[in-house]
ZAMARGU-4260 file (C-alpha; in steps of 0.2 Angstrom, whole numbers, plus 5000, padded with zeros to 4 digits):
<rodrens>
0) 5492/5678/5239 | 5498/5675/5221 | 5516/5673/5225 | 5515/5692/5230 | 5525/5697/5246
5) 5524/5710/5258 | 5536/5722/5248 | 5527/5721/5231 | 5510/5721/5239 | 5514/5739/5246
10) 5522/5745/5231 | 5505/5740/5222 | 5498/5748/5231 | 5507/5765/5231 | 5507/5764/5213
15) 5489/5763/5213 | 5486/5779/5226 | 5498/5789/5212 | 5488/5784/5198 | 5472/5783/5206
20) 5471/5794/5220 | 5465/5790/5238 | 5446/5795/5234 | 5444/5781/5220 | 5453/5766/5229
25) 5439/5760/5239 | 5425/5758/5224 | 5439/5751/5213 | 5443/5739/5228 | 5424/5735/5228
30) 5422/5734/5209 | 5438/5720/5209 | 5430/5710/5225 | 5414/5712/5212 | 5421/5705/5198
35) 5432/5692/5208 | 5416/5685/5215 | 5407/5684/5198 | 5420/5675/5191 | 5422/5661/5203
40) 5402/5659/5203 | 5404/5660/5186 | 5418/5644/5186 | 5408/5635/5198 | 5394/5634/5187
45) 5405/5626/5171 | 5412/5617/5183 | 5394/5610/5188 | 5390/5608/5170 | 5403/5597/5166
50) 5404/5590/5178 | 5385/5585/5173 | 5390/5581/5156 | 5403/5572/5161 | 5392/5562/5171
55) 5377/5558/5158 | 5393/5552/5147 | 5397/5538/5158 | 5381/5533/5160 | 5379/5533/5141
60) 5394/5521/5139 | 5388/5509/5153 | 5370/5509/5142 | 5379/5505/5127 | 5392/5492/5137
65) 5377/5482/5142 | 5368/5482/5125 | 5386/5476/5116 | 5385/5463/5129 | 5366/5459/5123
70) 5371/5458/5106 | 5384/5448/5106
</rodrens>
């Protein structure tokens, strides 16, 4: 998980039960799930998009390969 090992992962996580106390932990864990989620939906959909885009392109410069072909 991001090049984290056990050792750092637990002092994260103390570090975060001293600043935040035990109460806020679990909504902050579910506002970070939150936000990850939205962020990868988020990626997927550009990722669509250009992949779209990307697509229409070729087809573009197929379109115009055959008419230079016509032309000539």
């Amino acid at each position: 998980m991001f090049g984290l090992g056990p050792t750092e992962l637990i002092f994260i996580i103390a570090i975060a039960l001293i600043i935040f106390g035990p109460r806020r932990l679990p909504e902050m864990g579910k506002a970070i799930g939150k936000a990850i989620r939205e962020f990868k939906k988020v990626t997927q959909e550009v990722e669509g998009e250009i992949k779209k885009e990307i697509s229409e392109i070729e087809e573009i410069k197929e379109e115009v390969k055959v008419t230079k072909d016509l032309v000539k």
